[in-house]
C-alpha positions in Angstrom: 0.9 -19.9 42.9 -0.1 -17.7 39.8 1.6 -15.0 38.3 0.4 -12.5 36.0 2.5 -9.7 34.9 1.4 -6.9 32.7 3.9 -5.5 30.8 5.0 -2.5 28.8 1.6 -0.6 29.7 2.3 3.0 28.6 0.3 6.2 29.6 0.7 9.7 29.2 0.3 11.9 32.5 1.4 14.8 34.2 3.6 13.6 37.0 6.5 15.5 38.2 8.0 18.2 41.0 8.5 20.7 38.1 5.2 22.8 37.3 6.0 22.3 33.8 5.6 18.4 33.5 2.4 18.8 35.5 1.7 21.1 32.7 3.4 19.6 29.4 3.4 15.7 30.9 5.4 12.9 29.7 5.0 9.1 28.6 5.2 7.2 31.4 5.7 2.9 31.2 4.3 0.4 33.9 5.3 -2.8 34.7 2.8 -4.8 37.2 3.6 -8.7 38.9 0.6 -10.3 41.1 1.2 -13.5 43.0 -2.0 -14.6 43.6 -3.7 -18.5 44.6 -4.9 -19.4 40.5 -5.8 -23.5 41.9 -9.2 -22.5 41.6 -8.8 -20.5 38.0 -6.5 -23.4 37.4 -9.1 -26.2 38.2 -12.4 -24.3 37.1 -11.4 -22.5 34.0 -13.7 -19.7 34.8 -13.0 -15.9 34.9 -14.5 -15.1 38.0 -12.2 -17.4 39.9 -9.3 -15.8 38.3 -7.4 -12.6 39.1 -8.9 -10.3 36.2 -6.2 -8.7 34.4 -8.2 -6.4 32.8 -10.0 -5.2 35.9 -6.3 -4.4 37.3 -5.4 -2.7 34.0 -8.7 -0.5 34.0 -7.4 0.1 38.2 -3.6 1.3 36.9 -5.1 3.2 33.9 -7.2 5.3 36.3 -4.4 5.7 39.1 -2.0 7.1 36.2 -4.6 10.4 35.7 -4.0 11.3 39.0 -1.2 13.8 39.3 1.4 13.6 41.5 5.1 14.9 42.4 6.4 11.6 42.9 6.5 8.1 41.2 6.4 7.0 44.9 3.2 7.9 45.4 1.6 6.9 42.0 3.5 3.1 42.8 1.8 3.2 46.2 -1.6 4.3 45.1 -1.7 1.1 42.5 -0.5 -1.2 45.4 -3.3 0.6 47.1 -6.3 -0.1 44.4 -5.4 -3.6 43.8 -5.0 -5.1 47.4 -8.4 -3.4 48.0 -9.8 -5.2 44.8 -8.0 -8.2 44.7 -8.4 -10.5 48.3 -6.7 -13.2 46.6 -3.5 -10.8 45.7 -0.2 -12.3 47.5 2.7 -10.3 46.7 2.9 -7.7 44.3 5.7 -5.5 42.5 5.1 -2.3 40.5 7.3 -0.4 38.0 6.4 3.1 36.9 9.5 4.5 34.3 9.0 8.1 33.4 11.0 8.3 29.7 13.1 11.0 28.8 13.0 12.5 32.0 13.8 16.3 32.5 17.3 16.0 34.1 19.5 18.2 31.8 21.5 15.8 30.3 20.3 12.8 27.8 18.4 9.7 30.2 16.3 7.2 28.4 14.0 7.0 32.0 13.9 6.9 35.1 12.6 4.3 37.6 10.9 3.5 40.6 9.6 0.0 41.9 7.8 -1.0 44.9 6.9 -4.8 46.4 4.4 -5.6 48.8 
């Protein structure tokens, strides 16, 4: 079993319940693990029988544009796009932290994570 993990990705987008994020936005960092079967990448050495990390990047870049109230939703939707791309995907985990979120009080982020 392989496992890539992308790491520290960080995006600015206008998730949020409150109109004003949806207006103002914040910074927004996203953590990805994929299990995936890497004997052939392993064996092969070849890019196309690997899971292509900067595919998935490319896939979580574009989901982060789309606005939404919740970081549920933007975790599901990248679950989503890479099971669809990715056949060879086994289990995967994603992280969206929204930083300095607006909660009236001093919070370095808040967190969501989802596993399928």
């Amino acid at each position: 079993m392989g496992i890539i993990e992308l790491e520290g990705m960080e995006f600015y987008a206008y998730h949020g319940c409150f109109k004003e994020e949806q207006i103002v936005g914040n910074k927004f960092i996203v953590y990805v693990r994929m299990e995936y079967n890497a004997e052939k990448a392993v064996k092969s050495d070849y890019i196309g029988d690997a899971l292509n990390y900067q595919r998935a990047y490319e896939m979580i870049k574009e989901q982060l544009q789309v606005k939404s109230h919740l970081l549920e939703h933007v975790a599901e939707r990248i679950l989503d796009i890479l099971y669809k791309n990715f056949p060879e995907l086994v289990h995967a985990t994603v992280k969206v932290s929204k930083m300095n979120p607006p909660m009236g009080g001093q919070i370095e982020k808040v967190s969501l994570t989802l596993s399928r």
